[in-house]
C-alpha positions, 0 to 999 in steps of 0.5 A: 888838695887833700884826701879828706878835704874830698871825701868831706866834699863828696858827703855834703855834696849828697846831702846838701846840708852842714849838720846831717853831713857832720853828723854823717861824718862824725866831725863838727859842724865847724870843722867840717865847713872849714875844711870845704872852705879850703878846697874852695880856696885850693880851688879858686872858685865857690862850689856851693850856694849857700841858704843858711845850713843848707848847701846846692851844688852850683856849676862848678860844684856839679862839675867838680863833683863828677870828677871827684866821685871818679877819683875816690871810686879808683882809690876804692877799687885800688884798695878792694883789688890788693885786699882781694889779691892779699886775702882771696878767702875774706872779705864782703860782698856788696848787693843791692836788690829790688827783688829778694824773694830767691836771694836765700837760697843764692846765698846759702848755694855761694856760702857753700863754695864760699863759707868765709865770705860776709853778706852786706845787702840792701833792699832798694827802689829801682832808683835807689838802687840805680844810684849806689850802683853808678857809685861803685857802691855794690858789687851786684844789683838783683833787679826787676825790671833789667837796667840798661846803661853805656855804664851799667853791665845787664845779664837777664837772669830769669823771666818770671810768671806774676800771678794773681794771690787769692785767699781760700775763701775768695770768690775766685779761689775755686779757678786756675786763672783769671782775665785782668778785666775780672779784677777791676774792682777788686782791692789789692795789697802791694809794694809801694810805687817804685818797686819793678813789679808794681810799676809793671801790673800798674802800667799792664793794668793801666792800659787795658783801662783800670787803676789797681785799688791798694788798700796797703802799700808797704815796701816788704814784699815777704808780708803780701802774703800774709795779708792775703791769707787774712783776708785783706786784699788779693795781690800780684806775687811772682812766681819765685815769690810764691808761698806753699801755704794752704790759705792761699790760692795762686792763679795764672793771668789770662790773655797778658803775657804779665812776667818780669825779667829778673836781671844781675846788673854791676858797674862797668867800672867796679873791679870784680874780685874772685869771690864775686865772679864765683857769685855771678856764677851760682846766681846764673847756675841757680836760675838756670836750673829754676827755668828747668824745673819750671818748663 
């Protein structure tokens, strides 16, 4: 059994189709379906069932797979621990966020203890998120809401206060707070579903027995604002995501204890190199002094 005839498995087995594989990989499709007919043959038994291009893992190939993604992932760590010991001072920091509203002013407090270390991170759905992590693909997670797991390591961070965003000219513009009763028929501009905080005010919202109405569903939450200021709907803005801007009024939520936990996940299994420690440190110092600042 070889290497690539592995690594060839694990990518048709994620995308479950020969030509977005190949392409994937960069290999024809002739090639590559080849290859994951030799495994096959090396091990005795199909791992696929077969409908024209396309390819779902049967039992065997689920089975295999686990195993398969375990072994590549110890390599993969094999190699970051060597090239961590041989060369503290470089490498990437692999992270995964389903909130960035702080992720700057992280980066520059880590850039300046560590100036030759490079960023590579993705904003993602909970779920999204969740699957790269189990993967060993990313050395951190900066979600909302925590993530709990037997394999998944979760130190909540920072509770943040969500408020409710208004343009100046808006009826509630002149108040510091407001019930959630007050907003039934308001229209709201948001992240789409999937995002820890649209989730949460959808659930909060829900259960005191209205739908929150989105006129826009968009998956950067830095535009809300602006489309608050120009008058398209009102919006729910964590705290740590709030804009100092004149055309735009923030209130407190009444009655609803409405804050999100913000949590640093990894992978029980991934090694954490010097750099990403020191990372996991300034991330906890910079909330811990946020909490300050705010109590």
């Amino acid at each position: 059994m070889e290497l690539l005839q592995l690594q060839y498995f694990l990518t048709v087995a994620r995308l479950e189709h020969v030509t977005e594989a190949a392409r994937s990989l960069h290999v024809t499709q002739s090639s590559l379906s080849k290859t994951i007919q030799r495994l096959e043959e090396d091990l005795g038994v199909p791992l696929f069932d077969r409908i024209g291009r396309k390819l779902r893992l049967n039992e065997f190939g689920s089975r295999f797979l686990r195993r398969a993604e375990r072994a590549l992932f110890e390599l993969e760590q094999g190699k970051q621990e060597l090239s961590d010991l041989s060369s503290p001072e470089h490498g990437t920091l692999e992270l995964a966020v389903t909130t960035a509203s702080t992720l700057p002013n992280i980066l520059r407090e880590f850039r300046k203890k560590r100036p030759n270390i490079q960023f590579h991170v993705q904003m993602l759905t909970t779920k999204e998120m969740v699957t790269l992590l189990r993967r060993g693909e990313v050395d951190f997670c900066l979600s909302s809401p925590p993530i709990q797991g037997d394999d998944i390591e979760c130190q909540i961070v920072f509770i943040d206060p969500i408020l409710v965003a208004v343009p100046k000219g808006h009826r509630l513009a002149d108040r510091s707070s407001v019930s959630l009763t007050e907003l039934r028929d308001e229209w709201f501009v948001g992240v789409k579903k999937g995002y820890g905080t649209r989730d949460l005010v959808d659930s909060i919202c829900k259960s005191i027995g209205f739908v929150p109405k989105y006129v826009y569903e968009g998956d950067e939450p830095a535009r809300l604002s602006t489309l608050v200021e120009a008058e398209i709907g009102i919006a729910f803005i964590p705290s740590t995501a709030r804009f100092a801007q004149d055309h735009i009024k923030y209130l407190q939520i009444e009655n609803h204890e409405l804050v999100r936990e913000i949590a640093l996940l990894w992978y029980r299994g991934r090694y954490i190199s010097r750099a990403a420690m020191e990372f996991r440190e300034v991330v906890v110092d910079y909330f811990g002094a946020l909490s300050k600042k705010i109590n």
